[in-house]
PDB file of N, CA, C and O in Angstrom, chain B, residues numbered from 101:
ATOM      1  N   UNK B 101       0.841  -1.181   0.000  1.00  0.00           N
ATOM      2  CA  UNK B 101       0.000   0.000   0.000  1.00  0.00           C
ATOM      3  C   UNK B 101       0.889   1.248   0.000  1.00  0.00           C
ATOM      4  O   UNK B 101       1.930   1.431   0.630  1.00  0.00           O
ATOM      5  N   UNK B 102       0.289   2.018  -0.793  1.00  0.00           N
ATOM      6  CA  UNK B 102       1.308   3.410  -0.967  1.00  0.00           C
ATOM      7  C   UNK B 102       0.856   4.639   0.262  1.00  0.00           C
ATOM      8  O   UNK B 102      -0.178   5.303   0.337  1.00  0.00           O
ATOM      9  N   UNK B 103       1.875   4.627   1.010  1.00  0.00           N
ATOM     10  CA  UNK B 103       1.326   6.001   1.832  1.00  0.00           C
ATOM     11  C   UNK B 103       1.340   7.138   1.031  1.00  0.00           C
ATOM     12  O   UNK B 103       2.138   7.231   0.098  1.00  0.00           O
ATOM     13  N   UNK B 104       0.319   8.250   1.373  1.00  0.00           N
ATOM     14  CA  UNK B 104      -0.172   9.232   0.937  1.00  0.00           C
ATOM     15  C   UNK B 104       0.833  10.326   1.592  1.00  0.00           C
ATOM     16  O   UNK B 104       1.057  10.223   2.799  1.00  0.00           O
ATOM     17  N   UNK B 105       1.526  11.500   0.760  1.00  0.00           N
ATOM     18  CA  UNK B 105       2.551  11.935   1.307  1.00  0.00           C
ATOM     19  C   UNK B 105       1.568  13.715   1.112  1.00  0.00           C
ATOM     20  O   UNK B 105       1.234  14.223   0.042  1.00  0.00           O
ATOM     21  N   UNK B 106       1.409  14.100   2.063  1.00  0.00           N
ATOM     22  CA  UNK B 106       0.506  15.307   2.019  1.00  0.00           C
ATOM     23  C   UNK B 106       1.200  16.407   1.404  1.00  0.00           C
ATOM     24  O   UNK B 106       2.396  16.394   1.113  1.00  0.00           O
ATOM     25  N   UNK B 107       0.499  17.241   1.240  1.00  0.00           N
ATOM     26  CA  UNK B 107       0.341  18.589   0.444  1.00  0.00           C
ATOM     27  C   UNK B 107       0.600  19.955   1.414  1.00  0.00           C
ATOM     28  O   UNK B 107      -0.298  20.773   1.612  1.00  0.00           O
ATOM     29  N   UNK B 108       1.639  20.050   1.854  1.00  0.00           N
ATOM     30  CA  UNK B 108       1.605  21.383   2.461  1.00  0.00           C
ATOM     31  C   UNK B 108       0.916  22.776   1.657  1.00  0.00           C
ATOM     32  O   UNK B 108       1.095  23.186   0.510  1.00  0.00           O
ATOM     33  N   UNK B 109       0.220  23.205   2.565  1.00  0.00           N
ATOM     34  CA  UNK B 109       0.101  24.873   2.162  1.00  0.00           C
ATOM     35  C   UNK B 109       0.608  25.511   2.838  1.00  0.00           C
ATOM     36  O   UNK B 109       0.909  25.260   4.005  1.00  0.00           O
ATOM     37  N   UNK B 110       0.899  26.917   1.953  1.00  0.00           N
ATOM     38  CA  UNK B 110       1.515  28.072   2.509  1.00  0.00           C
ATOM     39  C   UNK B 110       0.762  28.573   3.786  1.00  0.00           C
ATOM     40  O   UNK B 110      -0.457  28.511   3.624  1.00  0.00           O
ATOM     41  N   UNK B 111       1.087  28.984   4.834  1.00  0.00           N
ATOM     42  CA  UNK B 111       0.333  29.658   5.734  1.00  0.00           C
ATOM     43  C   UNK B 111       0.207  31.487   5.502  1.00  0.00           C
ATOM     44  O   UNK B 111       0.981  32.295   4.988  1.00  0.00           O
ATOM     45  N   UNK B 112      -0.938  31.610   6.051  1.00  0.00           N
ATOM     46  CA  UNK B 112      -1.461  32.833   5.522  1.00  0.00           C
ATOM     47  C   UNK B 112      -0.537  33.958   5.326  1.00  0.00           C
ATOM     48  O   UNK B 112       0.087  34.158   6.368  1.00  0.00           O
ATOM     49  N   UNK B 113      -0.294  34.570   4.616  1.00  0.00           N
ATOM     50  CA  UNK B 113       0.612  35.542   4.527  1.00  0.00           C
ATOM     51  C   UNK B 113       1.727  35.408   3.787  1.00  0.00           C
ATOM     52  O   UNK B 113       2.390  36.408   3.513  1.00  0.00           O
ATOM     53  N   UNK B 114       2.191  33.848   3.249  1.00  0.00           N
ATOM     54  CA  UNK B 114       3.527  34.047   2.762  1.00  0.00           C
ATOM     55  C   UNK B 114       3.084  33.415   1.609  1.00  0.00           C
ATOM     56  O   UNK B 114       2.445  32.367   1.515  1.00  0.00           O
ATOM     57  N   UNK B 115       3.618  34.398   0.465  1.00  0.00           N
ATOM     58  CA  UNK B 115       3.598  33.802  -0.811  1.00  0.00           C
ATOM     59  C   UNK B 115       2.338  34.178  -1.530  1.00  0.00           C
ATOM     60  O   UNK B 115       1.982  33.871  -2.668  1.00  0.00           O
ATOM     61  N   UNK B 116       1.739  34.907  -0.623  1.00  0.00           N
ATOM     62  CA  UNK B 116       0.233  35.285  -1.118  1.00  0.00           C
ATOM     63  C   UNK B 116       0.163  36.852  -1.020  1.00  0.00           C
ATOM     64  O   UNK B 116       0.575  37.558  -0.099  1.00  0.00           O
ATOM     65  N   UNK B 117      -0.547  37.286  -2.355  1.00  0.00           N
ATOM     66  CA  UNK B 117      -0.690  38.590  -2.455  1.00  0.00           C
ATOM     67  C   UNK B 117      -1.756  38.983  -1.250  1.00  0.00           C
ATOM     68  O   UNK B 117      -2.543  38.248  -0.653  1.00  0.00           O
ATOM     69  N   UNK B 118      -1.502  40.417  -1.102  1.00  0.00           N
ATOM     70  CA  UNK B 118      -2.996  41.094   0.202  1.00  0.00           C
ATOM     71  C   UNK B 118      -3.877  41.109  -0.441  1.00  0.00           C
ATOM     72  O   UNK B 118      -3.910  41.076  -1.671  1.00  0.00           O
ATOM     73  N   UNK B 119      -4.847  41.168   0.402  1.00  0.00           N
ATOM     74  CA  UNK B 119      -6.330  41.384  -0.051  1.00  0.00           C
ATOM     75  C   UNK B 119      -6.783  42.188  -0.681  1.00  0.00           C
ATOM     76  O   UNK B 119      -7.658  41.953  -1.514  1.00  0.00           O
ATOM     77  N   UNK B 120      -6.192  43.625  -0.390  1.00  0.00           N
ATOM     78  CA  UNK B 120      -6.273  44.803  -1.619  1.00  0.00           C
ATOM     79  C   UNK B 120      -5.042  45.113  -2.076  1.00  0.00           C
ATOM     80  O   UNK B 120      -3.984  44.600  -1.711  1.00  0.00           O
ATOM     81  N   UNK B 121      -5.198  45.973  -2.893  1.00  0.00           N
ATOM     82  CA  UNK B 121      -3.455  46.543  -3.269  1.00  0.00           C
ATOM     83  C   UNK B 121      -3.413  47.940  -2.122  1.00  0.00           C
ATOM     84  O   UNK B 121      -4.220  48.570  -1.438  1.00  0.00           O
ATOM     85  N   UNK B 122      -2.138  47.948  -2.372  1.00  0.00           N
ATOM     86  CA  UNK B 122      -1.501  48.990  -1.136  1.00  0.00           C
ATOM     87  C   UNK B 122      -1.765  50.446  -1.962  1.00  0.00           C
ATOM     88  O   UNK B 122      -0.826  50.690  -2.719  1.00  0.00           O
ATOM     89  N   UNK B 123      -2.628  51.268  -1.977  1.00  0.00           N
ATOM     90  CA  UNK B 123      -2.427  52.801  -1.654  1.00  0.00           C
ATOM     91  C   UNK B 123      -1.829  53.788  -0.616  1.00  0.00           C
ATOM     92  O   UNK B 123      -1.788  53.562   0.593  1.00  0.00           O
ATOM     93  N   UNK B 124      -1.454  54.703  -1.115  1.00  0.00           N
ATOM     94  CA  UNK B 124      -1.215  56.056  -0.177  1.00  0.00           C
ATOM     95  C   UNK B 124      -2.156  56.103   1.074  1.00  0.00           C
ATOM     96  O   UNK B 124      -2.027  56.757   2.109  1.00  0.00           O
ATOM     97  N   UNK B 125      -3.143  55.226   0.689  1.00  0.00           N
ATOM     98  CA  UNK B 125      -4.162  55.245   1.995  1.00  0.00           C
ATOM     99  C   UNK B 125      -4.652  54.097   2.986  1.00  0.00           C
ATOM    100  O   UNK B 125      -5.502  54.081   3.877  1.00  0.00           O
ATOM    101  N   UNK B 126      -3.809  53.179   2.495  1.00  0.00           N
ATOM    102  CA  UNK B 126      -3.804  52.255   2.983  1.00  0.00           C
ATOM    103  C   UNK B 126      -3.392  52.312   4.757  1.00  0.00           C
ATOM    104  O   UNK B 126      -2.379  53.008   4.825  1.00  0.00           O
ATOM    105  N   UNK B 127      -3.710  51.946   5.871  1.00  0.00           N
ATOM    106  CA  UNK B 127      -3.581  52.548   6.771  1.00  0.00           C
ATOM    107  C   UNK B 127      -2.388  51.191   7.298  1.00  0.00           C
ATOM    108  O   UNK B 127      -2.227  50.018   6.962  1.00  0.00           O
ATOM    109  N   UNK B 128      -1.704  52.165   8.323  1.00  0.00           N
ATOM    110  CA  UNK B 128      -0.215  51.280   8.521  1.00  0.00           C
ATOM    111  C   UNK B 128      -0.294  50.036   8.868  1.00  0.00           C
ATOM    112  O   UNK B 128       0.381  49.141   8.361  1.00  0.00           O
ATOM    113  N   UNK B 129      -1.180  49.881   9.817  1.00  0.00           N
ATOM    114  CA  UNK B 129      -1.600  49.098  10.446  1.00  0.00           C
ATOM    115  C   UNK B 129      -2.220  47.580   9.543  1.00  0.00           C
ATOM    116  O   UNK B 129      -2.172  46.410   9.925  1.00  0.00           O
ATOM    117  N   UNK B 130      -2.657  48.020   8.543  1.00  0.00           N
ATOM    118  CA  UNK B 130      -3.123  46.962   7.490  1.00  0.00           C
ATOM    119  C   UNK B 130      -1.940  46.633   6.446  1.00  0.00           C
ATOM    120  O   UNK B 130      -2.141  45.840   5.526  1.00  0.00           O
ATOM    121  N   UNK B 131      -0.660  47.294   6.632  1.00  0.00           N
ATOM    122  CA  UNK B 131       0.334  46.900   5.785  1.00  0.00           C
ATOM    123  C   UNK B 131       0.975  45.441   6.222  1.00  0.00           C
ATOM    124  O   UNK B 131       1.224  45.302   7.420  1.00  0.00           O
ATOM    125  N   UNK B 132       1.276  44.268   5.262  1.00  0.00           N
ATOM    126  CA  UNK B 132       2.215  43.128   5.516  1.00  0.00           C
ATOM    127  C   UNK B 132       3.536  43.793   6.318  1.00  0.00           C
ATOM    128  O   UNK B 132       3.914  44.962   6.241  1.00  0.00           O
ATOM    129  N   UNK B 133       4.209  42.558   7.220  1.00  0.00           N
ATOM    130  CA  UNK B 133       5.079  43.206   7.778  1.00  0.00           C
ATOM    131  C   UNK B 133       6.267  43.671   6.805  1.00  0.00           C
ATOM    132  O   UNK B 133       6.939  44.697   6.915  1.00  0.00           O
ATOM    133  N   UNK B 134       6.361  42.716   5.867  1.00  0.00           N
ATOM    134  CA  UNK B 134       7.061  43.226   4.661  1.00  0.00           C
ATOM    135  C   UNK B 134       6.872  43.525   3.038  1.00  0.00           C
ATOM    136  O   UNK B 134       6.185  42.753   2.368  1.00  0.00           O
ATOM    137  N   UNK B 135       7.414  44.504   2.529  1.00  0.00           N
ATOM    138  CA  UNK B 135       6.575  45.468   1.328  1.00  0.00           C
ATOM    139  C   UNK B 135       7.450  45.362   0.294  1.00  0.00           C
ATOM    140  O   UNK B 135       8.527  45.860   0.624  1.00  0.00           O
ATOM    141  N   UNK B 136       7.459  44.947  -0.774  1.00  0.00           N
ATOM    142  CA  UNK B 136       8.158  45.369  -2.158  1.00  0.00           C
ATOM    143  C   UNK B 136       8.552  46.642  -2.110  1.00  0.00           C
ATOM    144  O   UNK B 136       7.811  47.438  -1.534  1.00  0.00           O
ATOM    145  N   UNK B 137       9.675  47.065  -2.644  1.00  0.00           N
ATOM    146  CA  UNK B 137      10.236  48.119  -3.422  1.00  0.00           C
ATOM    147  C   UNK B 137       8.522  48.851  -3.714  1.00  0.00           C
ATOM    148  O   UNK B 137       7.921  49.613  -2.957  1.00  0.00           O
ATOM    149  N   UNK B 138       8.181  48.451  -4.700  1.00  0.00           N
ATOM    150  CA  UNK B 138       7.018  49.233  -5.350  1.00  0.00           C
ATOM    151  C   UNK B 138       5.757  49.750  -4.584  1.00  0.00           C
ATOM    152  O   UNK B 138       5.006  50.694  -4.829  1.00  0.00           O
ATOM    153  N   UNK B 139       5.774  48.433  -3.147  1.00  0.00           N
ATOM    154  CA  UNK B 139       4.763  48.834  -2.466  1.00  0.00           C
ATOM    155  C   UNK B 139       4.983  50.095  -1.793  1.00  0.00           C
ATOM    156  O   UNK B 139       4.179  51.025  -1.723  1.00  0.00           O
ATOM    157  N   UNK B 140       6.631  50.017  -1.101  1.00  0.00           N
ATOM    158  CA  UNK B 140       6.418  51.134  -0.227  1.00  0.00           C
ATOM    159  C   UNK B 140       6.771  52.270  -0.813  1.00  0.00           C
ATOM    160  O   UNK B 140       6.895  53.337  -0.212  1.00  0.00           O
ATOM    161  N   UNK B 141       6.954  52.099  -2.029  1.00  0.00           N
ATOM    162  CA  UNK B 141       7.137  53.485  -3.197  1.00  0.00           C
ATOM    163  C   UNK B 141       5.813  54.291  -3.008  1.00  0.00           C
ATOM    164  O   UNK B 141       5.673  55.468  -2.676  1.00  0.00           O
ATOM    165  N   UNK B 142       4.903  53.368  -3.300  1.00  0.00           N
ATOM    166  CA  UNK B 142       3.244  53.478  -3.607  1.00  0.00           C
ATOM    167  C   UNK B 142       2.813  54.216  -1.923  1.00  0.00           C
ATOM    168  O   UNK B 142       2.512  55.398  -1.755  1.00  0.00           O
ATOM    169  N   UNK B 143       2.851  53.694  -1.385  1.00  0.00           N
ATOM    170  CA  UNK B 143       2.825  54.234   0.334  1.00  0.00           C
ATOM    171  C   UNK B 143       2.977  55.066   0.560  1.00  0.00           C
ATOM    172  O   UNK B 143       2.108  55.754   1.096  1.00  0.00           O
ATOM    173  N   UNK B 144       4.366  55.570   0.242  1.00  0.00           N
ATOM    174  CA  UNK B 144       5.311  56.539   0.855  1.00  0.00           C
ATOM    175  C   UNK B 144       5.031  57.947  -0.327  1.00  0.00           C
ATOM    176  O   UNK B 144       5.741  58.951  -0.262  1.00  0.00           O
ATOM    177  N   UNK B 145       3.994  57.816  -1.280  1.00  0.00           N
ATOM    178  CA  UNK B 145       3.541  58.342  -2.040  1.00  0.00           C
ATOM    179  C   UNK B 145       5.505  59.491  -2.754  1.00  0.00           C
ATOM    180  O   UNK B 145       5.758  60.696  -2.753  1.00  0.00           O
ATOM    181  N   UNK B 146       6.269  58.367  -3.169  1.00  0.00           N
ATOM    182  CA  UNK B 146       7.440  58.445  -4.283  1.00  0.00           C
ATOM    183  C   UNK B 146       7.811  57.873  -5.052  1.00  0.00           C
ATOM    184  O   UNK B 146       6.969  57.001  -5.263  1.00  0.00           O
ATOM    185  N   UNK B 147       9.006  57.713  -6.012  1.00  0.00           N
ATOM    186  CA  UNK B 147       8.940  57.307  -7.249  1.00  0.00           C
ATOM    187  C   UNK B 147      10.036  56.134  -6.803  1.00  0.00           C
ATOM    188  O   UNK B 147      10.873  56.115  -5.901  1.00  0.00           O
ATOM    189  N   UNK B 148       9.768  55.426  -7.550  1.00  0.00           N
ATOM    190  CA  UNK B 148      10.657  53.974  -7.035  1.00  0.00           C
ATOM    191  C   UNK B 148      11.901  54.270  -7.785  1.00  0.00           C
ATOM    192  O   UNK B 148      12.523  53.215  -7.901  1.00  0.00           O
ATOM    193  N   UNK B 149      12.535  55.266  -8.349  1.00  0.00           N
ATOM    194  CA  UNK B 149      13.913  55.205  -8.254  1.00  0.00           C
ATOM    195  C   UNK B 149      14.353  56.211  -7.521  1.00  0.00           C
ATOM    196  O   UNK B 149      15.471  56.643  -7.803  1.00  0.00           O
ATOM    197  N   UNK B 150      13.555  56.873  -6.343  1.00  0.00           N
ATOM    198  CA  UNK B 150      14.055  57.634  -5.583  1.00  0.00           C
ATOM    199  C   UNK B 150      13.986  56.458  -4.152  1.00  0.00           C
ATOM    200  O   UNK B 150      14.887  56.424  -3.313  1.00  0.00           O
ATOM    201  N   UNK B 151      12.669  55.496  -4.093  1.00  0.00           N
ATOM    202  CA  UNK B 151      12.697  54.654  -2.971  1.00  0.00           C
ATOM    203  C   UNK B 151      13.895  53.301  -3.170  1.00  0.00           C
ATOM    204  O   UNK B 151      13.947  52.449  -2.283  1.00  0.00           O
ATOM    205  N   UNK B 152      14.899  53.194  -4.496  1.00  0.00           N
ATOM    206  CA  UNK B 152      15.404  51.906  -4.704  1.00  0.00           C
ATOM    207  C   UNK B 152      16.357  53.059  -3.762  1.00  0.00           C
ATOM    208  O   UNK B 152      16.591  52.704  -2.606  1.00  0.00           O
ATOM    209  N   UNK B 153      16.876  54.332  -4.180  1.00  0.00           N
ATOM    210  CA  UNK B 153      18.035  55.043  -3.658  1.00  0.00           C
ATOM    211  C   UNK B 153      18.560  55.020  -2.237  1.00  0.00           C
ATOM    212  O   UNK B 153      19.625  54.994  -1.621  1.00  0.00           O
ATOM    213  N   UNK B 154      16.854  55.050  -1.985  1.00  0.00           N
ATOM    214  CA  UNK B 154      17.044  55.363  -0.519  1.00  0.00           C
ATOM    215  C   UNK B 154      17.504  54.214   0.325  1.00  0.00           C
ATOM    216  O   UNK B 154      18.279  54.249   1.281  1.00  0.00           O
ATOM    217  N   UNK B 155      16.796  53.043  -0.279  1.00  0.00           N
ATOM    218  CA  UNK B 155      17.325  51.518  -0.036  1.00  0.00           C
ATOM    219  C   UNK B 155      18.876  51.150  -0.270  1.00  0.00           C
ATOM    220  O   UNK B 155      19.409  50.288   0.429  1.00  0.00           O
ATOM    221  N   UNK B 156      19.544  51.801  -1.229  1.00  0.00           N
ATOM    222  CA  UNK B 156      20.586  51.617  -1.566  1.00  0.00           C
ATOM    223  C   UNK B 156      21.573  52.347  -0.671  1.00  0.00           C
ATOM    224  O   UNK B 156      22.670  51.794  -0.608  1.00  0.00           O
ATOM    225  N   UNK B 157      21.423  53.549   0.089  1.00  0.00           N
ATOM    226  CA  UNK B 157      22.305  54.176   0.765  1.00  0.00           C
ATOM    227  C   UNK B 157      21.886  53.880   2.413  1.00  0.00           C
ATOM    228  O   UNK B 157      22.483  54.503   3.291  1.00  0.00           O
ATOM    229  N   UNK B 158      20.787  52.855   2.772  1.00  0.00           N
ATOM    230  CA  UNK B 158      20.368  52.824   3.693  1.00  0.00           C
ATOM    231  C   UNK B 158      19.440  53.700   4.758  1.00  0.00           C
ATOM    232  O   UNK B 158      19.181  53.609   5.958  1.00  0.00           O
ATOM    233  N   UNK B 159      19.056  54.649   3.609  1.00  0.00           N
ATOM    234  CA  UNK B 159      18.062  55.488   4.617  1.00  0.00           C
ATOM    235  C   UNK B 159      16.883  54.807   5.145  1.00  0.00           C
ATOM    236  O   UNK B 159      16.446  54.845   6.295  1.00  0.00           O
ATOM    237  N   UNK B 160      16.341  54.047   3.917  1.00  0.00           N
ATOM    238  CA  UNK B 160      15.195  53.327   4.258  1.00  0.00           C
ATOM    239  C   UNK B 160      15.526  51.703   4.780  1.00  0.00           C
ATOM    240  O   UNK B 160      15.949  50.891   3.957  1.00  0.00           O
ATOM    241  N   UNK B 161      15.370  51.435   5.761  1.00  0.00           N
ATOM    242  CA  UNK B 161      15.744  50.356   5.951  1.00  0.00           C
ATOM    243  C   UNK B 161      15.304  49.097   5.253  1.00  0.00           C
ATOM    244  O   UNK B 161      14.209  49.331   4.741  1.00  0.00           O
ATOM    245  N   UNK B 162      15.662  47.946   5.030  1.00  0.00           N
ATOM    246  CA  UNK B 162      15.533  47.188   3.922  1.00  0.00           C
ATOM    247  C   UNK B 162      16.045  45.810   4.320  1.00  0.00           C
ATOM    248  O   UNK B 162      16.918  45.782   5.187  1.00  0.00           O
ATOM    249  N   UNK B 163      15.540  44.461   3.707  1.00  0.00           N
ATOM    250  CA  UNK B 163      16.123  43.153   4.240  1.00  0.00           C
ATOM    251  C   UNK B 163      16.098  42.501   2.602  1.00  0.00           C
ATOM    252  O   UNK B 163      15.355  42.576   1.624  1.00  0.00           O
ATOM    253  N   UNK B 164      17.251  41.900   2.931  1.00  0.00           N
ATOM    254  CA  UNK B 164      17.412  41.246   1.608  1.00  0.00           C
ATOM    255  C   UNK B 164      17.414  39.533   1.516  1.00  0.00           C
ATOM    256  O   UNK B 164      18.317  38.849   1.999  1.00  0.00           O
ATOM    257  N   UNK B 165      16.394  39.060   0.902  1.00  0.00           N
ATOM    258  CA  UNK B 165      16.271  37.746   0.938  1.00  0.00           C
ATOM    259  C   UNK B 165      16.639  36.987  -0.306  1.00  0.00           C
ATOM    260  O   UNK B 165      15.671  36.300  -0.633  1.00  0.00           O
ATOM    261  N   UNK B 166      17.704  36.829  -1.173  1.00  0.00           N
ATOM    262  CA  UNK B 166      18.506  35.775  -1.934  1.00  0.00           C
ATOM    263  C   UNK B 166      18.382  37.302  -2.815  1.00  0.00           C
ATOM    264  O   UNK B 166      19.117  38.181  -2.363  1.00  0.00           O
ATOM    265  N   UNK B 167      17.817  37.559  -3.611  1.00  0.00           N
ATOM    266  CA  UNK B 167      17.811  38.423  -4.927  1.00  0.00           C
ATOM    267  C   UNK B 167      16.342  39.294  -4.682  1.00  0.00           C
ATOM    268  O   UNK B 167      16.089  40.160  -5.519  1.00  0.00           O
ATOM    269  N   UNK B 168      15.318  39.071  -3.492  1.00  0.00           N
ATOM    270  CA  UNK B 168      14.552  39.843  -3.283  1.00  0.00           C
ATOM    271  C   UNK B 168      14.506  40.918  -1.664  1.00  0.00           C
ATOM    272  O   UNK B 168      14.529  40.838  -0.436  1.00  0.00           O
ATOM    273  N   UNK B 169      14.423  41.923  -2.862  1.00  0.00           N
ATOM    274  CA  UNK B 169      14.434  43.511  -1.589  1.00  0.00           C
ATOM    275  C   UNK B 169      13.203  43.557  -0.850  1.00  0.00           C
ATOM    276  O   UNK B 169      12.089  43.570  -1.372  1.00  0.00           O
ATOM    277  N   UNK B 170      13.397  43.578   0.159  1.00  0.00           N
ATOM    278  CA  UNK B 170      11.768  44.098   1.690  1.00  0.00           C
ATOM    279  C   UNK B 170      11.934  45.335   2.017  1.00  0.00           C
ATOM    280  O   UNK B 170      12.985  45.955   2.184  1.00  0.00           O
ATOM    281  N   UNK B 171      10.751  45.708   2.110  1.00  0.00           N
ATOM    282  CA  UNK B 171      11.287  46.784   3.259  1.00  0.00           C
ATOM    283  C   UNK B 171      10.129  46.339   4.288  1.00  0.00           C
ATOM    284  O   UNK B 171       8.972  46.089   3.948  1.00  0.00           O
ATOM    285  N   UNK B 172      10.547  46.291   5.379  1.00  0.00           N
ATOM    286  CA  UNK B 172       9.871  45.802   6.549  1.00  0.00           C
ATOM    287  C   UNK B 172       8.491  47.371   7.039  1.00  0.00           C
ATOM    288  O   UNK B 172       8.643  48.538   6.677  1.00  0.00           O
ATOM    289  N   UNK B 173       7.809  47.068   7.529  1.00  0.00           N
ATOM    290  CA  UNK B 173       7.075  48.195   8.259  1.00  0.00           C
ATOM    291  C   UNK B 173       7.351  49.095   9.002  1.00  0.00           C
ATOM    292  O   UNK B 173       6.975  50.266   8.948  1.00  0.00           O
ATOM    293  N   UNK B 174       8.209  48.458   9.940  1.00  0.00           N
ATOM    294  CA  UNK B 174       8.989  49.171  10.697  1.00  0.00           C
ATOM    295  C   UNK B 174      10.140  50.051  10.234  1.00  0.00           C
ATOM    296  O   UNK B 174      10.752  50.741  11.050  1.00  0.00           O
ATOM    297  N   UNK B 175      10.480  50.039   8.800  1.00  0.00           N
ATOM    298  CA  UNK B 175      11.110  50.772   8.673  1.00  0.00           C
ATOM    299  C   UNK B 175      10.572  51.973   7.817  1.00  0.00           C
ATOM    300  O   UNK B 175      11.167  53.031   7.615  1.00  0.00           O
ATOM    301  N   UNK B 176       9.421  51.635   7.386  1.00  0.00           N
ATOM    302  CA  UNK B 176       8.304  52.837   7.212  1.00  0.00           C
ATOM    303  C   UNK B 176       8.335  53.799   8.300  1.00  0.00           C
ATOM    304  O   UNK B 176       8.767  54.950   8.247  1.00  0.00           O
ATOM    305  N   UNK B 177       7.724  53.074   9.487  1.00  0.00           N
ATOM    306  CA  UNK B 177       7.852  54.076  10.345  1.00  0.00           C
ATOM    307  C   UNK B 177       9.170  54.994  10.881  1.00  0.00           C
ATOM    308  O   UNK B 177       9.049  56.129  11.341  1.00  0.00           O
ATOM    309  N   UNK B 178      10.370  54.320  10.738  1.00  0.00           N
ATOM    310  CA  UNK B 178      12.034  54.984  10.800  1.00  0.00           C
ATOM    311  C   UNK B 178      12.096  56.121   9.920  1.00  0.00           C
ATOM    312  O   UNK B 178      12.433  57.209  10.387  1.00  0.00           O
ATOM    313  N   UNK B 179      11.802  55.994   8.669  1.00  0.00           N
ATOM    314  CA  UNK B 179      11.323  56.627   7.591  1.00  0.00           C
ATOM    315  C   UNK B 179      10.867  58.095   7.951  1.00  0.00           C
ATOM    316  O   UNK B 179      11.503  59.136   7.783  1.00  0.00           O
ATOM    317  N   UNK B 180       9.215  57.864   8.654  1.00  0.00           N
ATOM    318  CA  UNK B 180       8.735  58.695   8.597  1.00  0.00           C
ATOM    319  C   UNK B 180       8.989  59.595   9.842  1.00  0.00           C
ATOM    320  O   UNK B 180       8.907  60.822   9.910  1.00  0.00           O
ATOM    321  N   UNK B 181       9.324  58.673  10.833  1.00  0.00           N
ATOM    322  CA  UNK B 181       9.679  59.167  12.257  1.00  0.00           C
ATOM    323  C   UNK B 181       8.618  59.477  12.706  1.00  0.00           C
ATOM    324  O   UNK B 181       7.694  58.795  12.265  1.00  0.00           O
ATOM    325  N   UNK B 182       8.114  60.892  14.027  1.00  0.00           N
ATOM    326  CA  UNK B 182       7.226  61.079  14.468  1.00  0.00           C
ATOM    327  C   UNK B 182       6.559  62.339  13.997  1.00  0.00           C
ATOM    328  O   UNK B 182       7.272  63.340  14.069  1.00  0.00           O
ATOM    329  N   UNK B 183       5.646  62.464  13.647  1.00  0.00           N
ATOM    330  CA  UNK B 183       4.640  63.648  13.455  1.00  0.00           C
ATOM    331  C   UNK B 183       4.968  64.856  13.840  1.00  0.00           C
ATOM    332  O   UNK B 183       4.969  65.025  15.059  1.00  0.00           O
ATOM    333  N   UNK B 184       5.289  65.889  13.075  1.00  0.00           N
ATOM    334  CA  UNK B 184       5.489  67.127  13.793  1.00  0.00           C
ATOM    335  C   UNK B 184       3.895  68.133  13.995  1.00  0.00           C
ATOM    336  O   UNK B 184       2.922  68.157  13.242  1.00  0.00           O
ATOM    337  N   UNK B 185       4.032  68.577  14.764  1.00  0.00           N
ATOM    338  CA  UNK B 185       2.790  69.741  15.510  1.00  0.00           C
ATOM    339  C   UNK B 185       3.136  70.920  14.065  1.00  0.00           C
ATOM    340  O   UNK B 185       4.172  71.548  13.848  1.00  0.00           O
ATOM    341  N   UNK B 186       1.655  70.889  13.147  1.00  0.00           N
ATOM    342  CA  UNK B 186       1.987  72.324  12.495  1.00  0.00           C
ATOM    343  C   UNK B 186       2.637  73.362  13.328  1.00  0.00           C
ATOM    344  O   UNK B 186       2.682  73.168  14.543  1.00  0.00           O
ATOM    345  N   UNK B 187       3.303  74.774  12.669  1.00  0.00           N
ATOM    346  CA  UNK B 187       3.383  75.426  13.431  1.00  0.00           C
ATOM    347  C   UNK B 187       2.776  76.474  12.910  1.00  0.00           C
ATOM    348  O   UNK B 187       2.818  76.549  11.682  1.00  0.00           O
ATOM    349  N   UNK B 188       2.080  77.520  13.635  1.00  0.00           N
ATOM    350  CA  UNK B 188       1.281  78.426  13.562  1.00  0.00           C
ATOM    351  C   UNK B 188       1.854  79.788  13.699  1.00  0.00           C
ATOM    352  O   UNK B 188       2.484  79.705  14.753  1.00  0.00           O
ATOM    353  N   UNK B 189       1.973  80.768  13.329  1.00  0.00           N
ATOM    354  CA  UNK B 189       2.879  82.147  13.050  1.00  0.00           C
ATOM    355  C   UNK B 189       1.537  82.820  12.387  1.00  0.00           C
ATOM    356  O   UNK B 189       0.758  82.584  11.463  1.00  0.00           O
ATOM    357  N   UNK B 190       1.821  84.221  13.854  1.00  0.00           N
ATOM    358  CA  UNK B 190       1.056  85.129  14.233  1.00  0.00           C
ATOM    359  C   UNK B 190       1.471  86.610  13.739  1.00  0.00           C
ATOM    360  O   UNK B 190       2.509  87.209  14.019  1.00  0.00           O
ATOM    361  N   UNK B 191       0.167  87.142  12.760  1.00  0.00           N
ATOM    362  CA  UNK B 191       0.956  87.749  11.695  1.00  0.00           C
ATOM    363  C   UNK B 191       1.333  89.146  12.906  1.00  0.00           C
ATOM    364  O   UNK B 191       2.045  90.088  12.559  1.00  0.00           O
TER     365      UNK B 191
END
């Protein structure tokens, strides 16, 4: 009798596109922990040869897995840092 040698699946998240595509409006919180080049181009609302640059000199932080570039979430937020308070000037 031949044993039956099972079928792994991917578990959720890897190898599988998101549920929507990533906009400028996409809220952070709903981003994969890690983003294509293009995604966080698209995000970060810039042009992906200004976001490969930034990857390339290390501003944007970035993980490299065999021949494919990440940029993690967290380094979105490094990126963007913290929110500044408009400032208001009293004529």
């Amino acid at each position: 009798m031949a044993s039956r040698i099972p079928v792994l699946q991917p578990s959720p998240g890897v190898g599988t596109m998101p549920a929507a595509p990533i906009t400028r409006l996409t809220p952070l919180s709903d981003l994969p922990e890690l983003l294509s080049v293009p995604e966080a181009a698209t995000w970060l609302h810039i042009g992906l040869g200004l976001t490969y640059e930034l990857v390339r000199r290390g501003d944007l932080p970035s993980v490299r897995l065999g021949r494919l570039v990440r940029v993690p979430r967290a380094g979105l937020i490094a990126v963007l840092g913290t929110p500044r308070q408009p400032e208001f000037r009293h004529a």
